[in-house]
DOKE-596661 format. One record per residue: residue in three letters; x, y, z of N, C-alpha, C in turn. Coordinates in nm, 3 decimals, m for minus. Example, Ala and Ser with C-alpha at 12.3 -4.5 7.8 and 13.67 -1.06 7.14 Angstrom:
% residues 2
+------+---------+---------+---------+---------+---------+---------+---------+---------+---------+
| type |     n_X |     n_Y |     n_Z |    ca_X |    ca_Y |    ca_Z |     c_X |     c_Y |     c_Z |
+------+---------+---------+---------+---------+---------+---------+---------+---------+---------+
|  ala |   1.319 |  m0.569 |   0.780 |   1.230 |  m0.450 |   0.780 |   1.320 |  m0.330 |   0.780 |
|  ser |   1.285 |  m0.225 |   0.708 |   1.367 |  m0.106 |   0.714 |   1.290 |   0.003 |   0.787 |
+------+---------+---------+---------+---------+---------+---------+---------+---------+---------+
END
This chain:
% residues 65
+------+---------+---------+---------+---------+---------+---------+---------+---------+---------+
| type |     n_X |     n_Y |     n_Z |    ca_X |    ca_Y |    ca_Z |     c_X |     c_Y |     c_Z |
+------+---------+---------+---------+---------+---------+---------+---------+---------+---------+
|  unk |  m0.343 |  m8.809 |  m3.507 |  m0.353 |  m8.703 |  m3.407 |  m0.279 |  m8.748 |  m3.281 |
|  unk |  m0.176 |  m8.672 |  m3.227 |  m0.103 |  m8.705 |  m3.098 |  m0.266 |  m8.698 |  m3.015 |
|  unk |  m0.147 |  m8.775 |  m2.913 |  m0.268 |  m8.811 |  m2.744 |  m0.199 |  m8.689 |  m2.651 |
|  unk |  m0.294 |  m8.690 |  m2.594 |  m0.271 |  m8.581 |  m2.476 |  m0.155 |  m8.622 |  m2.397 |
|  unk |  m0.106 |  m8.759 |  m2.386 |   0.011 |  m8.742 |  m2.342 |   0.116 |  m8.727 |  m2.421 |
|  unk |   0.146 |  m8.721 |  m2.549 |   0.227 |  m8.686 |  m2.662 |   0.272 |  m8.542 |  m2.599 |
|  unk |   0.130 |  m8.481 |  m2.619 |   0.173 |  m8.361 |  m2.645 |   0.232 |  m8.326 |  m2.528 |
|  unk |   0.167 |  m8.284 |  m2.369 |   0.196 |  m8.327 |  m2.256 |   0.389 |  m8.319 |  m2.274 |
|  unk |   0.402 |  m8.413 |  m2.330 |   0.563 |  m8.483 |  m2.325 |   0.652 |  m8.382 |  m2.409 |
|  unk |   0.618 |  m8.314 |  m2.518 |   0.614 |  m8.241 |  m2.648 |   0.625 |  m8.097 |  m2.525 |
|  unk |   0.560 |  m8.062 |  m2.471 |   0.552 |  m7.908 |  m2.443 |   0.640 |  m7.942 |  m2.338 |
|  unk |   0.688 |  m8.019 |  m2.235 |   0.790 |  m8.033 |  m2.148 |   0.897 |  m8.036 |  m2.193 |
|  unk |   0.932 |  m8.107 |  m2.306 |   1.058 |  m8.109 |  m2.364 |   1.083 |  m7.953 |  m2.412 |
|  unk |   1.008 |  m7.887 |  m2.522 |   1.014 |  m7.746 |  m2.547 |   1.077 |  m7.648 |  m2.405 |
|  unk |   0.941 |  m7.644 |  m2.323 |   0.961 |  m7.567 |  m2.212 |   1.131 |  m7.614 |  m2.136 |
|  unk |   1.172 |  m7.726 |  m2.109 |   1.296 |  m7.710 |  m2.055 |   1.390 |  m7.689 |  m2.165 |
|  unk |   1.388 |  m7.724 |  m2.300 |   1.473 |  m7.648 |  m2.405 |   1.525 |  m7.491 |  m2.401 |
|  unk |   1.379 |  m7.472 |  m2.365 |   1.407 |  m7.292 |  m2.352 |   1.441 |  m7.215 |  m2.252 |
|  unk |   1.401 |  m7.294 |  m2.169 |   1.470 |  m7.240 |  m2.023 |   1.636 |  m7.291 |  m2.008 |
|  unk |   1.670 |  m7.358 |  m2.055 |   1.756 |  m7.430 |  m2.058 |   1.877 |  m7.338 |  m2.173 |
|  unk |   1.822 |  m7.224 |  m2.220 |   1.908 |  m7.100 |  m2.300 |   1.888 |  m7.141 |  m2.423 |
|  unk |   1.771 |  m7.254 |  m2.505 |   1.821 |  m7.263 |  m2.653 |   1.673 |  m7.140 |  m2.670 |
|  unk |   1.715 |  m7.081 |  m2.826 |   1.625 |  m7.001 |  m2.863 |   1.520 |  m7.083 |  m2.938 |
|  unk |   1.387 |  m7.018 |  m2.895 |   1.244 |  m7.069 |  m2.921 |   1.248 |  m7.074 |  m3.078 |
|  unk |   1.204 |  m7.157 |  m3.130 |   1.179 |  m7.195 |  m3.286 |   1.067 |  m7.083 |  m3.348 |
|  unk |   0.995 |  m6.994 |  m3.297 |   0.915 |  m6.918 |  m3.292 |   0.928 |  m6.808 |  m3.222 |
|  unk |   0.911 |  m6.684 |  m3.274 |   0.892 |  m6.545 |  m3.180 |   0.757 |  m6.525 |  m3.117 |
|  unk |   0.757 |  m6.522 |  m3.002 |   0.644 |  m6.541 |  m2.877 |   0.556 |  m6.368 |  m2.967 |
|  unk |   0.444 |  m6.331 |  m2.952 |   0.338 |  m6.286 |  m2.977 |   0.392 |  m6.142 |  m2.965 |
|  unk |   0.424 |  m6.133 |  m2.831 |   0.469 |  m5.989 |  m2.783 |   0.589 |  m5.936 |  m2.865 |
|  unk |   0.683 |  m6.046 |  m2.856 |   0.826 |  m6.018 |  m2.912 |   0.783 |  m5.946 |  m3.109 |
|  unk |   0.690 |  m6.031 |  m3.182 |   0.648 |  m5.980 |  m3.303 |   0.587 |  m5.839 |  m3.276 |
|  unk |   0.521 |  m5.799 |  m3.189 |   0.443 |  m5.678 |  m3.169 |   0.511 |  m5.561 |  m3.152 |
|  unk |   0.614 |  m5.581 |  m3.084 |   0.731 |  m5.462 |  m3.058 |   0.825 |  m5.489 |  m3.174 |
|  unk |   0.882 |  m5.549 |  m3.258 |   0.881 |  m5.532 |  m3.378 |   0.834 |  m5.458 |  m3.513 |
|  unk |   0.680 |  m5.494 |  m3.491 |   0.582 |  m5.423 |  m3.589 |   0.592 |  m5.280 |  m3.585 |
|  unk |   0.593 |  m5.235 |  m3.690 |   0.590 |  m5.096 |  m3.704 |   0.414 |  m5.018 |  m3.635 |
|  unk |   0.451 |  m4.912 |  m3.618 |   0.281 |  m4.835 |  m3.535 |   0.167 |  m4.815 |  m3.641 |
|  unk |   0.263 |  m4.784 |  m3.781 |   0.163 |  m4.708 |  m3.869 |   0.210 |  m4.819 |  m4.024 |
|  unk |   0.057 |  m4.851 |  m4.101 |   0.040 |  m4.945 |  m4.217 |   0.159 |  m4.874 |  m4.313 |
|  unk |   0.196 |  m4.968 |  m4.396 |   0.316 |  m4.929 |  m4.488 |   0.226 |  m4.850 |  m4.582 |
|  unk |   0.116 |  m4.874 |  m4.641 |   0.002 |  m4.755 |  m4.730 |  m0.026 |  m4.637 |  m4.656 |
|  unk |  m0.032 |  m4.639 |  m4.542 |  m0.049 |  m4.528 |  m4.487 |   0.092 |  m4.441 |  m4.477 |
|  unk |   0.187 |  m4.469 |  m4.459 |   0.312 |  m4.395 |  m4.453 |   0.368 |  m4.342 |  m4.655 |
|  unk |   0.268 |  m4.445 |  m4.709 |   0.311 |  m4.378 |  m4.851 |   0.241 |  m4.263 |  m4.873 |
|  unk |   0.146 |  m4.280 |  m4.817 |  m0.022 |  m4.154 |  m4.873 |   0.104 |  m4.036 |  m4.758 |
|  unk |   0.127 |  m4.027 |  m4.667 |   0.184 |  m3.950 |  m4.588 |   0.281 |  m3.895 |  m4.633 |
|  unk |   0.394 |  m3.982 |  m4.711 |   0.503 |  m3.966 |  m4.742 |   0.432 |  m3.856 |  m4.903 |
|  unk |   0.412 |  m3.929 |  m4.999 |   0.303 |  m3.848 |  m5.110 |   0.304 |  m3.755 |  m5.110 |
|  unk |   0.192 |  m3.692 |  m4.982 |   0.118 |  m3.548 |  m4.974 |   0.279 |  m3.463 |  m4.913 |
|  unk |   0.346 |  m3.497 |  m4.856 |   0.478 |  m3.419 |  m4.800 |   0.564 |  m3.375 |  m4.959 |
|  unk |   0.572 |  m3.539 |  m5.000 |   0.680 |  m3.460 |  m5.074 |   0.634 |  m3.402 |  m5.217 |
|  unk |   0.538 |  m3.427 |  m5.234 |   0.435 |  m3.374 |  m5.350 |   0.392 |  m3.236 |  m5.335 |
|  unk |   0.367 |  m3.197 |  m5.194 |   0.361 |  m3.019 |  m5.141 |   0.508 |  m2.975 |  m5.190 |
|  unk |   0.649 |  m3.050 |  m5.113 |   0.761 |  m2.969 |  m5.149 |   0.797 |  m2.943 |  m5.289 |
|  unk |   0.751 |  m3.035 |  m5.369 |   0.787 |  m3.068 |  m5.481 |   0.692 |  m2.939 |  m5.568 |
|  unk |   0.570 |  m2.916 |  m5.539 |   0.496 |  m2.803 |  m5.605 |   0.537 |  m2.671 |  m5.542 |
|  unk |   0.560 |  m2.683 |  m5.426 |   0.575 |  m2.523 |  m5.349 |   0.735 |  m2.472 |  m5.461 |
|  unk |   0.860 |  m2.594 |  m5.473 |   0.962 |  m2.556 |  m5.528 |   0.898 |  m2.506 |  m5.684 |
|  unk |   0.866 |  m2.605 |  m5.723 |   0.812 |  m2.553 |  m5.880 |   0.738 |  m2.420 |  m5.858 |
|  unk |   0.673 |  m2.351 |  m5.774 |   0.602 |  m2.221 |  m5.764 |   0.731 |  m2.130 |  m5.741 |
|  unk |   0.818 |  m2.149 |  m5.676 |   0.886 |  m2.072 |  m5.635 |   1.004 |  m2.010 |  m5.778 |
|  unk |   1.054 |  m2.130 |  m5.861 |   1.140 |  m2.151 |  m5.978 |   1.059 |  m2.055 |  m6.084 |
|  unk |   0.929 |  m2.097 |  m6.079 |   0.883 |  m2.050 |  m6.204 |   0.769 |  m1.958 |  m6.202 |
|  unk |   0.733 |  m1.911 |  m6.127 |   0.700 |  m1.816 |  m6.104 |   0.739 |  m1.694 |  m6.004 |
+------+---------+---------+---------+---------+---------+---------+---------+---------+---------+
END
């Protein structure tokens, strides 16, 4: 297990890395969040489904009857 001054030494080196213009080895919390999509990928299928499953029957009503 590093010592508190390891680490200490470890997050100074990072922190002037990054300030210093290199890109973070990791995407900071926020940066993933605005990324993420708003709505679950299951939920956009059930959505997607009922849309095109209506167009898809309303056409078949229309053809054949």
């Amino acid at each position: 297990m590093p010592t508190e001054f390891d680490l200490r030494r470890k997050n100074a080196q990072f922190a002037n890395a990054v300030r210093s213009g290199k890109k973070a080895v990791k995407p900071s919390h926020q940066e993933m969040l605005a990324k993420r999509s708003p709505i679950n990928l299951w939920a956009l299928g059930v959505i997607l489904f009922v849309v095109m499953g209506g167009v898809l029957f309303e056409l078949a009503r229309l053809v054949f009857l």
